[in-house]
N, C-alpha and C positions, 0 to 999 in steps of 0.2 A: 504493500500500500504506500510507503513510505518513495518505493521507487518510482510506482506511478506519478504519484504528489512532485517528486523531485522534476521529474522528466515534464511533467505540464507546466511545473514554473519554466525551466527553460523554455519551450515553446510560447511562453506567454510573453518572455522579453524579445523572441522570433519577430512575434505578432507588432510588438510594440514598436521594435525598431521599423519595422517597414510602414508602420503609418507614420512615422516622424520623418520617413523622407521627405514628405511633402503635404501640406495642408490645403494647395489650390483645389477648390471648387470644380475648376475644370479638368484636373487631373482626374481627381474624386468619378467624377461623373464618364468620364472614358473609363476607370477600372469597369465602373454602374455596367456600363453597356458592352465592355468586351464578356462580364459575367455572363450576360446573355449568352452567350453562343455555347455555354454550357447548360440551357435551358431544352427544354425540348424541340423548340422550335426549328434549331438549325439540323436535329437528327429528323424531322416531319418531311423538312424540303429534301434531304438528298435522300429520304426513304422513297419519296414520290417519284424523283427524278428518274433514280433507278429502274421502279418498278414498269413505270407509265410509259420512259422515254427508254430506257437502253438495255436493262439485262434485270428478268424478274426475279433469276434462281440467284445472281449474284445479293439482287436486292432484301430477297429473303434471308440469306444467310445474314447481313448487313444487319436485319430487324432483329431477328433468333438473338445473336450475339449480344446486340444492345440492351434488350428487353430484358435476357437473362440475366448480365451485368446490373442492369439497375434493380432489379428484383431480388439479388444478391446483398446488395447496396441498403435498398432498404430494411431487409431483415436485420444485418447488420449493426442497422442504426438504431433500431428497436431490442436490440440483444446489448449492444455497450451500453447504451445508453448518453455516452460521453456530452456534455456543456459545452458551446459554444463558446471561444476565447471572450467576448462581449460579456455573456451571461458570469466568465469564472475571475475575471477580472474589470477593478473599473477603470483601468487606465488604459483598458481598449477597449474603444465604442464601435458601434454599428454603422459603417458608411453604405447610406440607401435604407430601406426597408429591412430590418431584421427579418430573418429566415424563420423565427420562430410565431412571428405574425401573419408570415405570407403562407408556409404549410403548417401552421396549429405548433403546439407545446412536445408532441412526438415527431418532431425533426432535428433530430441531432445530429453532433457533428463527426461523428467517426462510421464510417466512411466519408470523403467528400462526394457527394452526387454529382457535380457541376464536373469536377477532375472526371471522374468513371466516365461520366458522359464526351466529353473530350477527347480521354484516353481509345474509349470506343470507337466515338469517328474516325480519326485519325488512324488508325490500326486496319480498322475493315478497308477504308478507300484505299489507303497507302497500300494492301496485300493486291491489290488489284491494279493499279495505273504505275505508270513508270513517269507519268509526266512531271517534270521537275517544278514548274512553278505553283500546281497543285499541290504536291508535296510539301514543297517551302510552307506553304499557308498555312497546311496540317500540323506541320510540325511547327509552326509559330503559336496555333492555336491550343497545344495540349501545353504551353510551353507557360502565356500569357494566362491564358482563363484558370488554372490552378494556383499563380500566382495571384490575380485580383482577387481570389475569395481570402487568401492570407490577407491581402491589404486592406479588403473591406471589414476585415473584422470577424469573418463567419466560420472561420477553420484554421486549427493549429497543420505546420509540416507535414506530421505524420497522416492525419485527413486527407489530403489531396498525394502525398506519397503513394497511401492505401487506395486512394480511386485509382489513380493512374494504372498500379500493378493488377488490381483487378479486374479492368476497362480491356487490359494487354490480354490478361490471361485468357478470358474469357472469351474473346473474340476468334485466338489461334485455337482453343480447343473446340468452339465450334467448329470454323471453317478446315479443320482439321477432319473433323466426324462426316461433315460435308462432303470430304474427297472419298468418304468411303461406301458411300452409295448412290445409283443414281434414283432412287426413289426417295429424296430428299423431301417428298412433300408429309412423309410419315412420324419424320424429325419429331417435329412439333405435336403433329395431330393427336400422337398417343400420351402427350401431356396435357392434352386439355382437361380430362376430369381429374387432374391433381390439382390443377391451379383453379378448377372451378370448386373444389371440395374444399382446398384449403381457403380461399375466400370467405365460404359457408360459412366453417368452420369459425371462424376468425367472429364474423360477423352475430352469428346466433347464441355462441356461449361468448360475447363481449370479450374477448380477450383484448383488454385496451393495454396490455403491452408489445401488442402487435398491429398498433391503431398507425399506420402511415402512411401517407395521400401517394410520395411515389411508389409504394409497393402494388398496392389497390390501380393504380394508374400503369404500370407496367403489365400487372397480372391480368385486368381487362383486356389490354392492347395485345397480350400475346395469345390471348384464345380467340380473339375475332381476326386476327393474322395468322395463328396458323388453320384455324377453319375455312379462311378466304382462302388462302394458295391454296390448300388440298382440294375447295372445290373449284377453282381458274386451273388450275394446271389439267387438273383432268375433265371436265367439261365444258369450260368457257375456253379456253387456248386461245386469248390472247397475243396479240404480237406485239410488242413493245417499238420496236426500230419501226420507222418510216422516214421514206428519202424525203417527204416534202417535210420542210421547214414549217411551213404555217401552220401544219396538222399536227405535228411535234410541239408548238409553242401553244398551239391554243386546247390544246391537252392538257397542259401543264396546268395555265390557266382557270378554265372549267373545273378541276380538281380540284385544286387549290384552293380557290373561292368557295368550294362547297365543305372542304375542310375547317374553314374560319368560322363559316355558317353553320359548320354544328357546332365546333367550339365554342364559337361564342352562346350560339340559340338555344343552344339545350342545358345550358346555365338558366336559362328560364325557363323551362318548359319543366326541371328538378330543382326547384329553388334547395339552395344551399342555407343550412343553419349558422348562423353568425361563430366565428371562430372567437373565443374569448380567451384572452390572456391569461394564463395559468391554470386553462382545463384544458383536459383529453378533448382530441378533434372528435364532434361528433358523428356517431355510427353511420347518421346516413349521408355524410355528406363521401364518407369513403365509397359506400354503395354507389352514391352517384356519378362517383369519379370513374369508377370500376367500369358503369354503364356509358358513361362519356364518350371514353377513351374505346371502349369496345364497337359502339357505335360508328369511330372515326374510322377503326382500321378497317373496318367490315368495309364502311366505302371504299376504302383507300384499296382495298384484294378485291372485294367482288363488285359493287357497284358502281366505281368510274370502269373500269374495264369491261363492263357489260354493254355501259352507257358509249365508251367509246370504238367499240367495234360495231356499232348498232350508226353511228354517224359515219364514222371516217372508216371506209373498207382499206384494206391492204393495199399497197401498191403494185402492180405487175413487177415491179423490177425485184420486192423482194420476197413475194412467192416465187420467184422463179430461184431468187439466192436456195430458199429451201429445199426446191427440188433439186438444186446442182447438186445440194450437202448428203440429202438423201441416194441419188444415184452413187454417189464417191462411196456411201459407205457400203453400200450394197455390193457394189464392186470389188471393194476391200473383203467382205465376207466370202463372196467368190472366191476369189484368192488363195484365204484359207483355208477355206475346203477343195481345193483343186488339188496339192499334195495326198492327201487322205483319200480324195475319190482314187487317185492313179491307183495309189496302193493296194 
């Protein structure tokens, strides 16, 4: 106990020195907004991007990976328990909106969620592109946003150390598992009634030490995402790539915009219980977070992709890429059974 105590003072003079770099307003306000992009919102657009405009199986692995990560995260947070540098000292305060206002009194600080979600981006896209100046970004970004949550006040070192390494881990051990079958749409499917039991569970015997908005937000999104690919891969078959430009942007678009539209609209449609300063987040508002986020991904696998093969048909030029792919491999099989016929 004595060592924990030692080691959170040290990190508490971490916390301190890096907000005495600087007191500008305007600094303040850039860490504000670079934190964002450890928010959901930047892992929303390149999940859509993926899925809608370039490569769906990449895209899934990219969600699997993240969703696991944060769901890991949030257990995590509800098992240490750990105080917020702000809350365990008062010679570091909260620059922006405390964390413990924005998701209720069971959002703690060990793991960093903001780092994990960084670390995730960053890892899944990097395992896939070789482009350098996309990289640079990534790697700027897992680099900056676990730093602003030190500087804003929300998380000691070892916090965003711990997202970071489990952000990594979890991503290679997916896209690992990934390379070992190609009926990858089963991954998932066959965890949906754990993560719909453990919800239940969670929910009906009250266990408010497992009361936390990103878990309920993660564990909705992964059962309406891996339910959507298992049903698009095998009866909607979708095609992502299209040579025309405007059909590719205004895809994007259409989604997107219906994406906000639930976010925001179904915040009213489940009014949310007022989150009060030093209570347990109320029960239903996790439920409704659960149903939210379930709702978005459902659009986001089966409902734009229904909606956009039903507008924009394929283009000649890459049905035909298909068939080339398909003859080449057919040939290939030839091939190897031509030895074995002779014999």
């Amino acid at each position: 106990m004595n060592l924990a105590h030692n080691f959170t003072w040290y990190e508490l003079r971490i916390v301190e020195f890096i907000q005495k770099l600087s007191g500008n307003p305007i600094v303040d306000k850039g860490f504000i907004y670079i934190s964002y992009l450890g928010e959901a919102y930047l892992f929303i657009i390149l999940a859509v991007l993926l899925y809608w405009l370039i490569d769906k199986k990449w895209a899934y692995q990219f969600v699997m990976a993240f969703l696991g990560s944060t769901f890991i995260v949030g257990g995590l947070k509800v098992t240490v328990k750990r105080l917020r540098p702000y809350q365990d000292s008062t010679a570091v305060h909260s620059i922006g909106t405390p964390a413990t206002e924005a998701y209720g009194d069971t959002s703690y600080s060990f793991p960093s969620g903001h780092s994990n979600s960084a670390s995730s981006i960053t890892t899944g896209i990097m395992k896939k592109t070789k482009n350098k100046l996309i990289r640079f970004f990534l790697i700027l970004n897992v680099i900056l946003v676990p730093f602003s949550r030190i500087y804003l006040g929300q998380h000691y070192l070892l916090d965003v150390i711990a997202g970071i390494f489990i952000g990594y881990l979890v991503v290679n051990i997916v896209y690992s598992i990934f390379k070992l079958t190609e009926k990858e749409e089963w991954v998932g499917f066959w965890l949906i009634p754990l993560f719909v039991a453990g919800m239940a569970v969670i929910l009906f015997l009250k266990i408010e030490s497992l009361y936390n908005k990103q878990l309920f937000q993660a564990a909705g999104a992964f059962v309406a995402f891996a339910f959507g690919y298992f049903v698009e891969k095998r009866y909607i078959k979708f095609v992502p790539r299209d040579k025309r430009v405007w059909v590719q942007i205004l895809k994007f678009v259409i989604g997107v915009v219906v994406i906000v539209a639930l976010q925001q609209g179904l915040k009213y449609v489940f009014p949310y219980a007022e989150v009060i300063p030093g209570q347990t987040i109320a029960r239903r508002n996790l439920g409704f977070d659960a149903i939210r986020y379930f709702l978005i991904a459902l659009w986001a696998t089966l409902g734009a992709p229904l909606l956009f093969k039903a507008l924009f048909r394929t283009t000649p030029e890459v049905k035909q890429e298909e068939k080339v792919e398909v003859q080449e491999v057919k040939r290939e099989r030839i091939r190897t059974k031509l030895p074995y016929q002779e014999a």
